[in-house]
C-alpha positions in Angstrom: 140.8 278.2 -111.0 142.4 279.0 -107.6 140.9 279.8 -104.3 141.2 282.8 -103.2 142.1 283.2 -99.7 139.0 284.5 -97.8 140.1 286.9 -94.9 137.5 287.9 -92.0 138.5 290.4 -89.8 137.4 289.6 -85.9 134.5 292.3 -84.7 136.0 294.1 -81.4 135.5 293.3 -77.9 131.6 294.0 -77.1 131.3 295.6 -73.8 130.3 292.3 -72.1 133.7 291.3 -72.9 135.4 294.2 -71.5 134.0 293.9 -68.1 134.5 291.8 -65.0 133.1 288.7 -64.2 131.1 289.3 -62.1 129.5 292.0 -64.2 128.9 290.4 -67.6 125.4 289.2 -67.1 124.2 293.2 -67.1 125.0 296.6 -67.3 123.1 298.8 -65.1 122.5 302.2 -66.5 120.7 304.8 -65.0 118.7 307.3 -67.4 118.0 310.8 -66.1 115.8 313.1 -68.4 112.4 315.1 -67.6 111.1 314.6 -70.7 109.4 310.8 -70.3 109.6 309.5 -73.6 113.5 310.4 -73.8 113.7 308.0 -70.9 111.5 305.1 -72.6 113.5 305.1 -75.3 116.6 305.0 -73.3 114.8 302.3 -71.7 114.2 300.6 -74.8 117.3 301.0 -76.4 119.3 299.9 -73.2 117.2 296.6 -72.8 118.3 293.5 -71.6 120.3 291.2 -72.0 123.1 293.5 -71.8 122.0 296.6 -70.2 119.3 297.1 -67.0 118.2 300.4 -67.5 116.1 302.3 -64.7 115.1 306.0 -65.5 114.3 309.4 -63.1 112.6 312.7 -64.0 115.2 314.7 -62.6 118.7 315.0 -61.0 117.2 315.2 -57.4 115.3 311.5 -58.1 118.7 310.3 -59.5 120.1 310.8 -56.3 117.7 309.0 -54.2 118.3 305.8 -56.5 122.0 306.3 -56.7 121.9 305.9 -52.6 119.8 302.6 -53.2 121.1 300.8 -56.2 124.8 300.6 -58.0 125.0 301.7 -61.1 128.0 301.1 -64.3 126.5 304.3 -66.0 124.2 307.2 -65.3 123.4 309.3 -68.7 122.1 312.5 -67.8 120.4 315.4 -69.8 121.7 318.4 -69.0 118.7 321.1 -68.7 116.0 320.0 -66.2 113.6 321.6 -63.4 114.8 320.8 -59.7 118.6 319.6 -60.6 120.2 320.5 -63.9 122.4 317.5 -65.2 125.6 319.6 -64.5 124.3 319.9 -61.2 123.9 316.2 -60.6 127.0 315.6 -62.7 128.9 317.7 -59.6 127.0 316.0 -57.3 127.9 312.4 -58.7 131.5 312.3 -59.6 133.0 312.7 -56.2 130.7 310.6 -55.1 130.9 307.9 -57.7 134.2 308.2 -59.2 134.1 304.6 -61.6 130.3 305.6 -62.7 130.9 306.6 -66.7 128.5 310.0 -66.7 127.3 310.8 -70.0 125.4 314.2 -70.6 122.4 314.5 -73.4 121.0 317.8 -75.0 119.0 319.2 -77.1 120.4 322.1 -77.6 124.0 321.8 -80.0 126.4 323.7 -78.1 130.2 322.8 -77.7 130.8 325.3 -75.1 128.4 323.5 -73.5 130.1 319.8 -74.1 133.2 321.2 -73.2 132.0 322.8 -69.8 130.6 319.1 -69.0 133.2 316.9 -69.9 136.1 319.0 -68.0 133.6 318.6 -65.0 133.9 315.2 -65.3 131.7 313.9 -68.1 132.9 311.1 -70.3 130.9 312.0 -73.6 128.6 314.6 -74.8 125.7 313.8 -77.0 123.7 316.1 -79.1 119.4 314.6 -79.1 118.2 313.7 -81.4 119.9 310.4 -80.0 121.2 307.7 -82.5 121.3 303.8 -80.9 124.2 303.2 -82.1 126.1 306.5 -80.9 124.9 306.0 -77.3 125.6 302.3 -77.7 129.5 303.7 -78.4 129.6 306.8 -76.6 128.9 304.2 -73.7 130.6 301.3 -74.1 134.2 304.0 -74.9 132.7 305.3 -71.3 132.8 302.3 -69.6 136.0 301.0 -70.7 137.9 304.2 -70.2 136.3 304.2 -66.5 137.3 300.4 -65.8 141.0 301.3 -67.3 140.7 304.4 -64.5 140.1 301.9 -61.6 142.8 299.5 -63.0 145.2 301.9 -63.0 144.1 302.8 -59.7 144.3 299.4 -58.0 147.6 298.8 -59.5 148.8 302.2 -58.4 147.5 301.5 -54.7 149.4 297.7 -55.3 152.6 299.5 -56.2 152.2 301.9 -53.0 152.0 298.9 -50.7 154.8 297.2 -52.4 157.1 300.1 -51.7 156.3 300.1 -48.4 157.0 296.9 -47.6 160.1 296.8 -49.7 161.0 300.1 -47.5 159.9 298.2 -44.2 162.3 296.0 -45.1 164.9 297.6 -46.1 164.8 299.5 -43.0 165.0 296.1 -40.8 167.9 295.3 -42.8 169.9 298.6 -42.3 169.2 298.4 -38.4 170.5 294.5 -38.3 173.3 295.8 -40.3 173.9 298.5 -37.4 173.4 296.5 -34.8 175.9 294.1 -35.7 178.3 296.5 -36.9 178.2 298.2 -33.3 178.5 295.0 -31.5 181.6 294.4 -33.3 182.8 297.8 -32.5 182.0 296.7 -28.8 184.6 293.5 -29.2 186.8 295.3 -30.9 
């Protein structure tokens, strides 16, 4: 009888993997809904040890703990008194442009998804919410935002590279001039 050759196929990257040093030991999510248990079981279900999740009643409240504490996500649902999450969602990308922003509903419209995510939302999701889902739907977030910033730094690394490179070559061309007109001169 001959042993057959056992495959196992390596689970992906969890999100602790995909992020920073210096983040690994949490992910700080923020959960915005008015309804109270929706945020308990965001709470729950983003529990340590990988996620810190703090929670607000409404987009205005979101706000005033977005201006005290740094957050990797902020999950928003979209119809609330005070601040509707597309309101806050307006409010938030400018002002936190790395921050993954995913919008929650209870209501199952795509015009509605749509409308969100060209303003700037990373995923949609349709309550009842599913662990697993949200676990996904954030974790793609998160990793789409931190390719973003990557892309960023190296685009600001290339800009800086160029200008030296043109710095230089500028120095160059003038030395090249200079000498070429002193020669002139003896000539």
């Amino acid at each position: 009888m001959t042993a057959e050759k056992l495959t196992l196929h390596p689970e992906p990257p969890g999100i602790l993997a995909l992020l920073p040093a210096d983040q690994r030991a949490v992910l700080r999510v923020l959960a915005v809904d008015d309804e109270a248990p929706a945020c308990k079981l965001m709470a729950l279900l983003l529990g340590p040890p990988a996620f810190h999740c703090a929670t607000a009643s409404n987009g205005a409240e979101a706000l005033r703990i977005l201006a005290r504490e740094r957050f990797d996500v902020l999950i928003s649902d979209l119809y609330m008194p005070v601040m509707s999450g597309m309101e806050l969602l307006d409010r938030v990308r400018p002002l936190y442009p790395h921050m993954a922003f995913l919008v929650t509903t209870g209501v199952d419209d795509v015009e509605v998804g749509v409308q969100a995510m060209r303003m700037g939302a990373d995923d949609y999701l349709v309550k009842p919410l599913l662990g697993g889902a949200v676990i996904a739907s954030l974790e793609s977030a998160v990793r789409k935002r931190q390719l973003e910033k990557e892309v960023e730094s190296y685009r600001q690394h290339l800009e800086e590279m160029v200008e030296e490179r043109t710095a230089q070559l500028q120095t160059a061309l003038q030395q090249v001039e200079t000498g070429y007109e002193h020669r002139s001169e003896e000539h």
